[in-house]
N, CA, C and O atoms as a GROMACS GRO file, in nm:
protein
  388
    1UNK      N    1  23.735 -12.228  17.779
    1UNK     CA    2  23.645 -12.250  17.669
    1UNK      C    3  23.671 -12.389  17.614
    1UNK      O    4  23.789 -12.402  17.581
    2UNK      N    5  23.589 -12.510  17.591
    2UNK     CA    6  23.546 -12.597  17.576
    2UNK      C    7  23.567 -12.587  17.404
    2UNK      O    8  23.514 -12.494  17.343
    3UNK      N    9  23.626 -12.662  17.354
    3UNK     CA   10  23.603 -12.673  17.177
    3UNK      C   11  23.592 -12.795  17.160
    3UNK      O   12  23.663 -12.878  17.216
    4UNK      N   13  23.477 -12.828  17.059
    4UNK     CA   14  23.466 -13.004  17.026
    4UNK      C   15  23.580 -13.045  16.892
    4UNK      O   16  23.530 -13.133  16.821
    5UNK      N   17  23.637 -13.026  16.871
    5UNK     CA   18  23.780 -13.096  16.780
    5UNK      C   19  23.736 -13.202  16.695
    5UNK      O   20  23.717 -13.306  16.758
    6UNK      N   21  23.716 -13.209  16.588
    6UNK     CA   22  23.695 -13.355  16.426
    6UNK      C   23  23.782 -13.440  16.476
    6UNK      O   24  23.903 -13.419  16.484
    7UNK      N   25  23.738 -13.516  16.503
    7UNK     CA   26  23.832 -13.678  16.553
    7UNK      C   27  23.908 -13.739  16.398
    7UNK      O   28  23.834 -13.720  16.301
    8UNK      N   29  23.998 -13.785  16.375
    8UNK     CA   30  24.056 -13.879  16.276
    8UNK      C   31  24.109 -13.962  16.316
    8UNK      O   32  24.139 -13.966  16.435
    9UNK      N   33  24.141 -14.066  16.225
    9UNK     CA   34  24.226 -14.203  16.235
    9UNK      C   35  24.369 -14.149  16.188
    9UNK      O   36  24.410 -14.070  16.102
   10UNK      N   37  24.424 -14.228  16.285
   10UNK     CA   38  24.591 -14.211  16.237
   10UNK      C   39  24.678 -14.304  16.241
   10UNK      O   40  24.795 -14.299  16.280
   11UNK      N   41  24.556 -14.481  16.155
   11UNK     CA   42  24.611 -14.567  16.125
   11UNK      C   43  24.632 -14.529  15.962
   11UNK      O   44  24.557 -14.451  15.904
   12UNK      N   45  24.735 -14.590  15.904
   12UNK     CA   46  24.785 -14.583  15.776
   12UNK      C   47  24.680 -14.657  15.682
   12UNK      O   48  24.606 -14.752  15.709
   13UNK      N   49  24.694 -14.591  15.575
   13UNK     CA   50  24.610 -14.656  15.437
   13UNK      C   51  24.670 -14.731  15.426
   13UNK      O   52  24.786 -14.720  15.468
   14UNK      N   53  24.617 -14.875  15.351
   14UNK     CA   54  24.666 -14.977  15.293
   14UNK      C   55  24.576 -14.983  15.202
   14UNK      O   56  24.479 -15.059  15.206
   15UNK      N   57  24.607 -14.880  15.085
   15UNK     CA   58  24.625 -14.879  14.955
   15UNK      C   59  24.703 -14.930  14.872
   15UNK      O   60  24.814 -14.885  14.900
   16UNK      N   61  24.710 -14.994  14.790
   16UNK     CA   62  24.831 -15.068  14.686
   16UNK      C   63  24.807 -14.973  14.584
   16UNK      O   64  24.697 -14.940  14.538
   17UNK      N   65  24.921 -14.930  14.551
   17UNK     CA   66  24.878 -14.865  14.410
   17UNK      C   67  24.844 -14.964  14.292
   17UNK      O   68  24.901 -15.072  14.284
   18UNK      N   69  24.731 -14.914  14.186
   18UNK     CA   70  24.682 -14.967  14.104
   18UNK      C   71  24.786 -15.016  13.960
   18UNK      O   72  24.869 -14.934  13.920
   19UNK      N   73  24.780 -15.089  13.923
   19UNK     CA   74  24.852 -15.163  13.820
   19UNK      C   75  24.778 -15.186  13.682
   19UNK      O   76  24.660 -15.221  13.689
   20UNK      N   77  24.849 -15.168  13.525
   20UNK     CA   78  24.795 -15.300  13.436
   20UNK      C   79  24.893 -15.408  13.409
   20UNK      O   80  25.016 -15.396  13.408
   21UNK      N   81  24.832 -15.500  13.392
   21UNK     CA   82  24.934 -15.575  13.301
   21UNK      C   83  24.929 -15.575  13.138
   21UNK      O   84  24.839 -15.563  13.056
   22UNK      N   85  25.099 -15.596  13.132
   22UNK     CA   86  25.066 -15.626  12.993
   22UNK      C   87  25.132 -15.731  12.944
   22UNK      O   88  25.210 -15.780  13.025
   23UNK      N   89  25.127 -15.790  12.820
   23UNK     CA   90  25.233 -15.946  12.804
   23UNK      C   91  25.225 -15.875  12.665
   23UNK      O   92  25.154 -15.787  12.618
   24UNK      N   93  25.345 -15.963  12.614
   24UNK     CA   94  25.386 -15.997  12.469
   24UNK      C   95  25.408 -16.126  12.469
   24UNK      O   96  25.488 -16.179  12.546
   25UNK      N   97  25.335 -16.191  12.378
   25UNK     CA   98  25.377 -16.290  12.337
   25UNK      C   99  25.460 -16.350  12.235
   25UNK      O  100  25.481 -16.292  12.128
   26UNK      N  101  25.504 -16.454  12.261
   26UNK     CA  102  25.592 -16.471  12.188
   26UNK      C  103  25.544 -16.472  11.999
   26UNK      O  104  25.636 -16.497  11.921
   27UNK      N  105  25.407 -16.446  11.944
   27UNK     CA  106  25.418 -16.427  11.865
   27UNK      C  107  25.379 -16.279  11.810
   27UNK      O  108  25.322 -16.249  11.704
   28UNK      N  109  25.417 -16.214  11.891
   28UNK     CA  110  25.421 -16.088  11.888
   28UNK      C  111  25.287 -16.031  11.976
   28UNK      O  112  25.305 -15.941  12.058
   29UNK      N  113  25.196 -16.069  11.961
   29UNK     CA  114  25.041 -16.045  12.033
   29UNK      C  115  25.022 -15.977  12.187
   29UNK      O  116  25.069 -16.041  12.281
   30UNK      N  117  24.966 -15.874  12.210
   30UNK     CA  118  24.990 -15.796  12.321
   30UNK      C  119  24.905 -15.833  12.396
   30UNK      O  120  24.815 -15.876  12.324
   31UNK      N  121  24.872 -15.844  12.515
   31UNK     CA  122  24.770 -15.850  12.616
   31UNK      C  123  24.787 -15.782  12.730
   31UNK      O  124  24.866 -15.799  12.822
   32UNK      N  125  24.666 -15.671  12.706
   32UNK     CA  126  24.597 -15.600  12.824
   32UNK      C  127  24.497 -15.622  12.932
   32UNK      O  128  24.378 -15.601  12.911
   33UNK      N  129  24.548 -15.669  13.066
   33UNK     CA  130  24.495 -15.744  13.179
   33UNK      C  131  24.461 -15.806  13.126
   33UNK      O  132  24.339 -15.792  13.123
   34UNK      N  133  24.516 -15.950  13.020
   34UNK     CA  134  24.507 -16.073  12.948
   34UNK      C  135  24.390 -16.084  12.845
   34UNK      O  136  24.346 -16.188  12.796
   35UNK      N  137  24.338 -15.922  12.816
   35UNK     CA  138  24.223 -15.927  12.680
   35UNK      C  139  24.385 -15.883  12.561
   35UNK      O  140  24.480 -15.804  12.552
   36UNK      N  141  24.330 -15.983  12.504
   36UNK     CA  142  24.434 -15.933  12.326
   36UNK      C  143  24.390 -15.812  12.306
   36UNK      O  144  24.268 -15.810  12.319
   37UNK      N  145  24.434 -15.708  12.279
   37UNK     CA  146  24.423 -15.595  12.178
   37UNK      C  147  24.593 -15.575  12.019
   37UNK      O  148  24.701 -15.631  12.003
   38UNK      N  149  24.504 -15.455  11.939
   38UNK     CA  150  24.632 -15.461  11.850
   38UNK      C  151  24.649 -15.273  11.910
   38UNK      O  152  24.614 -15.204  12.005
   39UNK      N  153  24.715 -15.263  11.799
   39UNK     CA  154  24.809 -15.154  11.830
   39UNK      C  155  24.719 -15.040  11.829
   39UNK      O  156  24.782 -14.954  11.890
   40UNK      N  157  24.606 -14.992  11.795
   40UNK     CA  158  24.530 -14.879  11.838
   40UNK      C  159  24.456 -14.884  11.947
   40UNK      O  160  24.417 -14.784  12.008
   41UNK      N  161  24.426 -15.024  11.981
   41UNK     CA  162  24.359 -15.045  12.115
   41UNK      C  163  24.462 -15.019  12.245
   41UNK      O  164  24.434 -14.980  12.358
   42UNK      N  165  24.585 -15.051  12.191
   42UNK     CA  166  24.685 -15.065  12.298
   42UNK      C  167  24.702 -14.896  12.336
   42UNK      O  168  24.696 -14.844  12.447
   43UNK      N  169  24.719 -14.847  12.236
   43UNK     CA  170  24.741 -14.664  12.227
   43UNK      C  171  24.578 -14.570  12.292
   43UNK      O  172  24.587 -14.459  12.345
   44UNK      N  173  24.464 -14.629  12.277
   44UNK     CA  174  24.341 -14.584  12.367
   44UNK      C  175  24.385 -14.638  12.514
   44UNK      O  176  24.416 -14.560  12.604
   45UNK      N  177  24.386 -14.768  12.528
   45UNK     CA  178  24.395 -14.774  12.693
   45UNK      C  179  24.504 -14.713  12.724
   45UNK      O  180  24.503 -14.680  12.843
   46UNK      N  181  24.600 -14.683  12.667
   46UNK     CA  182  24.758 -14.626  12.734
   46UNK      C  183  24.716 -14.437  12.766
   46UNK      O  184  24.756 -14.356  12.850
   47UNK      N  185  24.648 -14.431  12.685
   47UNK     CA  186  24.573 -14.266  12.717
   47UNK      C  187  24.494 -14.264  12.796
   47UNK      O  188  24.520 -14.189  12.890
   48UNK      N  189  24.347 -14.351  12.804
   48UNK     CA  190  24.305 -14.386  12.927
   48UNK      C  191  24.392 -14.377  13.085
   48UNK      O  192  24.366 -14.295  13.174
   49UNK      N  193  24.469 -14.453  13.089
   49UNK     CA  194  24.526 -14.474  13.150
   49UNK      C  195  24.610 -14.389  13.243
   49UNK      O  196  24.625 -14.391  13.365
   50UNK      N  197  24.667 -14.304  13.132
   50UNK     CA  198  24.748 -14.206  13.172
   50UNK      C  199  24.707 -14.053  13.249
   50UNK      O  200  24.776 -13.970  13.308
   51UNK      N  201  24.551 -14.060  13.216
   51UNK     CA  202  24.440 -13.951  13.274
   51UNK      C  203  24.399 -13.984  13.407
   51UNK      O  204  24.316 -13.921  13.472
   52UNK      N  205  24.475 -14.107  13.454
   52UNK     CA  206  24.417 -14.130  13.551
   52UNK      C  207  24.475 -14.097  13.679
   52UNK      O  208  24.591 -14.063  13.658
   53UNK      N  209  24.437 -14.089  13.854
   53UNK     CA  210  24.487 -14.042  13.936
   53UNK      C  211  24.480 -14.119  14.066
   53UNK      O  212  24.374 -14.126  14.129
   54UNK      N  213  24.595 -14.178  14.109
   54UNK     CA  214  24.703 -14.182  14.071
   54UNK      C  215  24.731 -14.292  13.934
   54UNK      O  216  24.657 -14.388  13.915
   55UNK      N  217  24.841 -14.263  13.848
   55UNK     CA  218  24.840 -14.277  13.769
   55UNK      C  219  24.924 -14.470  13.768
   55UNK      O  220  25.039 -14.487  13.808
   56UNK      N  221  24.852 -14.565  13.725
   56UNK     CA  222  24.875 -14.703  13.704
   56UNK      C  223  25.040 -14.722  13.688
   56UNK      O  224  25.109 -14.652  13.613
   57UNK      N  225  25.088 -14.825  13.767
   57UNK     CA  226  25.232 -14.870  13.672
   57UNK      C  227  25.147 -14.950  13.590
   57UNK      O  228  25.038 -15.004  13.609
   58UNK      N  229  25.247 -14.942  13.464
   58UNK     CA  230  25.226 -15.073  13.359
   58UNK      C  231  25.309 -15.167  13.381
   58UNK      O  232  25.416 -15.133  13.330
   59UNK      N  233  25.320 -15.295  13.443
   59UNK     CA  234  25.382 -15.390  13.448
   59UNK      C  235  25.432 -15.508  13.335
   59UNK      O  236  25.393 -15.624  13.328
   60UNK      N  237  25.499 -15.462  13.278
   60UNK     CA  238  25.537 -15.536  13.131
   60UNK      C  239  25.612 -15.683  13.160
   60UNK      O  240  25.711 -15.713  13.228
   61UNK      N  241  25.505 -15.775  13.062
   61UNK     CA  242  25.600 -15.896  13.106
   61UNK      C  243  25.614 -15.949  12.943
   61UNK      O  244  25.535 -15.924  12.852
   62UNK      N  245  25.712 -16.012  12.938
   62UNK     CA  246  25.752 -16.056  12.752
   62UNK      C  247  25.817 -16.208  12.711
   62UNK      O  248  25.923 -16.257  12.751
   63UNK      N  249  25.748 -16.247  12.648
   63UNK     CA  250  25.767 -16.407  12.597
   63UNK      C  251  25.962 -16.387  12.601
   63UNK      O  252  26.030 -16.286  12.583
   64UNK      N  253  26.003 -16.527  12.632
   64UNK     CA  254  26.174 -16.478  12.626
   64UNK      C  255  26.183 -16.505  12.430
   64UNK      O  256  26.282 -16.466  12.369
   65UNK      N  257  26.094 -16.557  12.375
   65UNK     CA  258  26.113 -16.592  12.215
   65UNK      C  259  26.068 -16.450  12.172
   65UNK      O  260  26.077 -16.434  12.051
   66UNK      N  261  26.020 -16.337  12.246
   66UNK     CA  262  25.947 -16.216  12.178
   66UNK      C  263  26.106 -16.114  12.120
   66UNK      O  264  26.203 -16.091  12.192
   67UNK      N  265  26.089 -16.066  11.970
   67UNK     CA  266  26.230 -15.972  11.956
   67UNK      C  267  26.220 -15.851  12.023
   67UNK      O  268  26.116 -15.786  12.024
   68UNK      N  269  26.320 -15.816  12.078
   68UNK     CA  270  26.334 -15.708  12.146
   68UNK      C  271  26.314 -15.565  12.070
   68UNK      O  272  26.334 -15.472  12.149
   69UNK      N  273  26.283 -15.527  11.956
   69UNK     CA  274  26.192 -15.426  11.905
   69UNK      C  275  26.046 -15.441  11.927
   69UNK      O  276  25.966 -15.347  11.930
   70UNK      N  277  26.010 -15.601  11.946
   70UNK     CA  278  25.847 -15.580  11.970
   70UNK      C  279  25.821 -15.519  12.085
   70UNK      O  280  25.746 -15.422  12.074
   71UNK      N  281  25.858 -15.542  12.186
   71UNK     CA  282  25.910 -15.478  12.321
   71UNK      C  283  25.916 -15.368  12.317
   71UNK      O  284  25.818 -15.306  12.359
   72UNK      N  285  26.038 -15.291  12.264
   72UNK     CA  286  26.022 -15.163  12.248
   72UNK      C  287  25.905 -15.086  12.245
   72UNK      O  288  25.847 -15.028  12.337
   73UNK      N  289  25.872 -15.097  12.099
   73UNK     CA  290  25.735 -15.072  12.049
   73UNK      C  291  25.656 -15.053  12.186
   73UNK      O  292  25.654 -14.940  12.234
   74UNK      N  293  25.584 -15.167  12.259
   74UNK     CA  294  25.548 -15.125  12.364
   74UNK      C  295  25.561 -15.048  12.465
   74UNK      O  296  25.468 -14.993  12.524
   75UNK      N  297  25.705 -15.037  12.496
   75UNK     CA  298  25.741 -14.943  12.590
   75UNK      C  299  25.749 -14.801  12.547
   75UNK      O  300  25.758 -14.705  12.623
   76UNK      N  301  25.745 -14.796  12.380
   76UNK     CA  302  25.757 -14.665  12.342
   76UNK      C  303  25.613 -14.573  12.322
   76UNK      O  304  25.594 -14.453  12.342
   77UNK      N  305  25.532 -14.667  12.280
   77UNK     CA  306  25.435 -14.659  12.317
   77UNK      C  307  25.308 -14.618  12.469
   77UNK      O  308  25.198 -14.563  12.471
   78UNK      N  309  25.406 -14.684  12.587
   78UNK     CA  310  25.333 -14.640  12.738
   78UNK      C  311  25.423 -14.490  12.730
   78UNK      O  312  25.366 -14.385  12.756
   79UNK      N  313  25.534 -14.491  12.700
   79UNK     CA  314  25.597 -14.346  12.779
   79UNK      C  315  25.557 -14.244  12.709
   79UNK      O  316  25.551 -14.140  12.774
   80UNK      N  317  25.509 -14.233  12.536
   80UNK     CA  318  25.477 -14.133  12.435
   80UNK      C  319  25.356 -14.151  12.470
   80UNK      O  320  25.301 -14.044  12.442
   81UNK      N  321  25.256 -14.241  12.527
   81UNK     CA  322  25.161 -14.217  12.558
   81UNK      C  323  25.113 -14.128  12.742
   81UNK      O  324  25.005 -14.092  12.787
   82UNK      N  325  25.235 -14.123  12.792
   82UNK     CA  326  25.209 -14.024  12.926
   82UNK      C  327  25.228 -14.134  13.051
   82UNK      O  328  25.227 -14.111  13.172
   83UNK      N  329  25.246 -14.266  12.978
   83UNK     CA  330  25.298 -14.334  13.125
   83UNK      C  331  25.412 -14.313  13.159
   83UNK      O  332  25.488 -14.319  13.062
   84UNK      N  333  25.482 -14.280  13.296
   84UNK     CA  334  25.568 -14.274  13.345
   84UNK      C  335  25.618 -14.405  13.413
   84UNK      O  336  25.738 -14.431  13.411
   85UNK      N  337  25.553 -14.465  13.456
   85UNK     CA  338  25.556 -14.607  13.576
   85UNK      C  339  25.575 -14.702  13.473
   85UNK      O  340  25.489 -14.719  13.387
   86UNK      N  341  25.699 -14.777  13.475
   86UNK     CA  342  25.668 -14.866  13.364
   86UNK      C  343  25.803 -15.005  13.466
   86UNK      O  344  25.924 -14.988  13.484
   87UNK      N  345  25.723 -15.116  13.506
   87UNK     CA  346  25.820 -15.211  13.510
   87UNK      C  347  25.817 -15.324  13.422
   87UNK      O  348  25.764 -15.326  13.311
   88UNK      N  349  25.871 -15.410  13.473
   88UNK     CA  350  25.889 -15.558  13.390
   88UNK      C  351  25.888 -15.679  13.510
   88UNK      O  352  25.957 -15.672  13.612
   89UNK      N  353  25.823 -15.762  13.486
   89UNK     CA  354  25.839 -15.879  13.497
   89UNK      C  355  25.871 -15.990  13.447
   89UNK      O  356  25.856 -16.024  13.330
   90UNK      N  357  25.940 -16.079  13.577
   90UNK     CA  358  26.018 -16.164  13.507
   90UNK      C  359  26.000 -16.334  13.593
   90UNK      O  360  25.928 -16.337  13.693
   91UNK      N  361  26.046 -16.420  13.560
   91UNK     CA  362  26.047 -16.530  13.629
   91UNK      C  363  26.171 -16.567  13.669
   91UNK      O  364  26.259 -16.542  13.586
   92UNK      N  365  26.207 -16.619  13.772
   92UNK     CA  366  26.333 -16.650  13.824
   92UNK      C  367  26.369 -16.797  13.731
   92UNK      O  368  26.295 -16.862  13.657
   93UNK      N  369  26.510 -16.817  13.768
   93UNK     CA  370  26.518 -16.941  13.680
   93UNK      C  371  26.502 -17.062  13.754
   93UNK      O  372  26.509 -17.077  13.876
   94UNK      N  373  26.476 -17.160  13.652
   94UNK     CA  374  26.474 -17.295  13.741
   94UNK      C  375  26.596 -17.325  13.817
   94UNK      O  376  26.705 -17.310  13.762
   95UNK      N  377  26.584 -17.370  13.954
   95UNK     CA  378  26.707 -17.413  14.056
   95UNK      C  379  26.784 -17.316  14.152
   95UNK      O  380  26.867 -17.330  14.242
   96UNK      N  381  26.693 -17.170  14.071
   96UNK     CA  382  26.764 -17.082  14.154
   96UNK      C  383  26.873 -17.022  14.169
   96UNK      O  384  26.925 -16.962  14.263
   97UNK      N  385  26.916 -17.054  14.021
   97UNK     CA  386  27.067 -16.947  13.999
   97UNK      C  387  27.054 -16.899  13.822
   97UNK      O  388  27.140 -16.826  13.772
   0.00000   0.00000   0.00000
């Protein structure tokens, strides 16, 4: 007996998982994929966000003049808001050490 079989590919996805960014600036000022928002805008997209599937890292990057509670704030903010994925970015130093 003869059966016709669903053919598939069984090359790999090259999917990147999806990302936001976010910055602090050094005068405290947040930016979401580089639009300014303040702190209730920041708390809608972080819920947004978090409904989503698969669910975004937030890639946090921060003025080195920003205080490290403003920071916080943000980060306390993605995880109480349901993000789990949370990195940081950084710049290497000049010369390489």
């Amino acid at each position: 007996m003869k059966i016709d079989l669903p053919k598939t590919s069984s090359a790999p996805q090259d999917t990147k998982p999806a990302h936001v960014d976010v910055a602090v600036e050094a005068d405290g000022t947040v930016l979401w994929n580089d639009q300014k928002v303040d702190d209730a805008a920041l708390q809608a997209r972080i819920a947004d966000a978090s409904k989503q599937t698969p669910q975004p890292e937030l890639r946090l990057r921060a003025d080195r003049k920003v205080p490290y509670e403003r920071v916080a704030d943000v980060m306390s903010a993605a995880q109480g808001g349901g993000l789990s994925k949370i990195g940081f970015v950084t710049e290497p130093k000049a010369g390489g050490k």
